[in-house]
C-alpha positions as CSV (number, residue, x, y, z in Angstrom):
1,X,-32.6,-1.4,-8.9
2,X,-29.5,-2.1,-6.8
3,X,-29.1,1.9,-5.7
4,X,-30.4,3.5,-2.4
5,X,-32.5,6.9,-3.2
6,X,-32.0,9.8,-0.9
7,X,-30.6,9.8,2.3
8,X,-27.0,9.4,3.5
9,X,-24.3,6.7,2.0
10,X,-24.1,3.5,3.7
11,X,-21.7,3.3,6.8
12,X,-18.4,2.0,6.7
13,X,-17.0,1.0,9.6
14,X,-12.9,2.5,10.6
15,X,-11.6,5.2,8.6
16,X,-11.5,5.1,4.5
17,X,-12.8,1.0,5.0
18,X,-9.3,0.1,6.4
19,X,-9.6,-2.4,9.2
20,X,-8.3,-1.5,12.7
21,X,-8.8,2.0,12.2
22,X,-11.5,3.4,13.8
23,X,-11.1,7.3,14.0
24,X,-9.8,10.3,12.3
25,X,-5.9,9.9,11.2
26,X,-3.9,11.6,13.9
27,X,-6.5,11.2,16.3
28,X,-5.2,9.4,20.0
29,X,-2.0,8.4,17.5
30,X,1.4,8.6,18.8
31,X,4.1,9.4,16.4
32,X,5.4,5.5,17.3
33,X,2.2,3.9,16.8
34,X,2.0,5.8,13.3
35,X,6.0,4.3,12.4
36,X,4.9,0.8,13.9
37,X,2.2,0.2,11.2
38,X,4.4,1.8,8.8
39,X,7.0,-0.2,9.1
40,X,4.7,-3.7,9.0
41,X,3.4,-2.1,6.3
42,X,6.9,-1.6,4.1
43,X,8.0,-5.2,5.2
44,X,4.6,-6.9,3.2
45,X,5.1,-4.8,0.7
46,X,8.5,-5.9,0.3
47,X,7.8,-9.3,0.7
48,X,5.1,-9.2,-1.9
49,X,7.1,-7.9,-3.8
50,X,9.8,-10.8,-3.4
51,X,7.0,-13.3,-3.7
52,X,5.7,-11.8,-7.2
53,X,9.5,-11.8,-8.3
54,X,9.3,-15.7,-7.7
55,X,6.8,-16.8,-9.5
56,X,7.5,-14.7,-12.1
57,X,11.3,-14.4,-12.7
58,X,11.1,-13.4,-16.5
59,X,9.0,-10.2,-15.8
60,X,11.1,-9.8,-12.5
61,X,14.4,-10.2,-14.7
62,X,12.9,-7.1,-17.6
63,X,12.5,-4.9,-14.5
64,X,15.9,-5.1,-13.0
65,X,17.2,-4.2,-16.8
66,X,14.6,-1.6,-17.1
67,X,15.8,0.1,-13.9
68,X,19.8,-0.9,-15.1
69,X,19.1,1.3,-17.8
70,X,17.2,4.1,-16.2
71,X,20.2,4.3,-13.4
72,X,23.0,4.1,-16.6
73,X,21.2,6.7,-18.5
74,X,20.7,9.2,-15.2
75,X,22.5,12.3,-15.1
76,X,23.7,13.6,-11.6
């Protein structure tokens, strides 16, 4: 019911559906450009991260001992 038949798949607008992109990866990028976005990138990650270790300190406090133990148990 729901499903096109024949013809091509609908369009999505930038590249992959990510907003702000709007041509092939590499294309009219500068190597800064590409660490600018990569950079605000890693910072929300990491401040997701901080936010989700907030609100949920016992699961945030089984992950530090999970990754205690993994660094204990390591063999350089």
């Amino acid at each position: 019911m729901g499903e096109r038949r024949g013809g091509r798949p609908p369009e999505v607008s930038g590249v992959s559906g990510v907003p702000g992109m709007t041509g092939p990866p590499g294309a009219d990028e500068t190597d800064t450009e590409r660490r600018r976005r990569r950079a605000r990138f890693l910072r929300e990650l990491a401040e997701a991260r901080e936010l989700r270790d907030r609100v949920q300190p016992r699961r945030a406090k089984a992950a530090r001992l999970r990754h205690a133990m993994r660094m204990r148990t390591f063999r350089w």
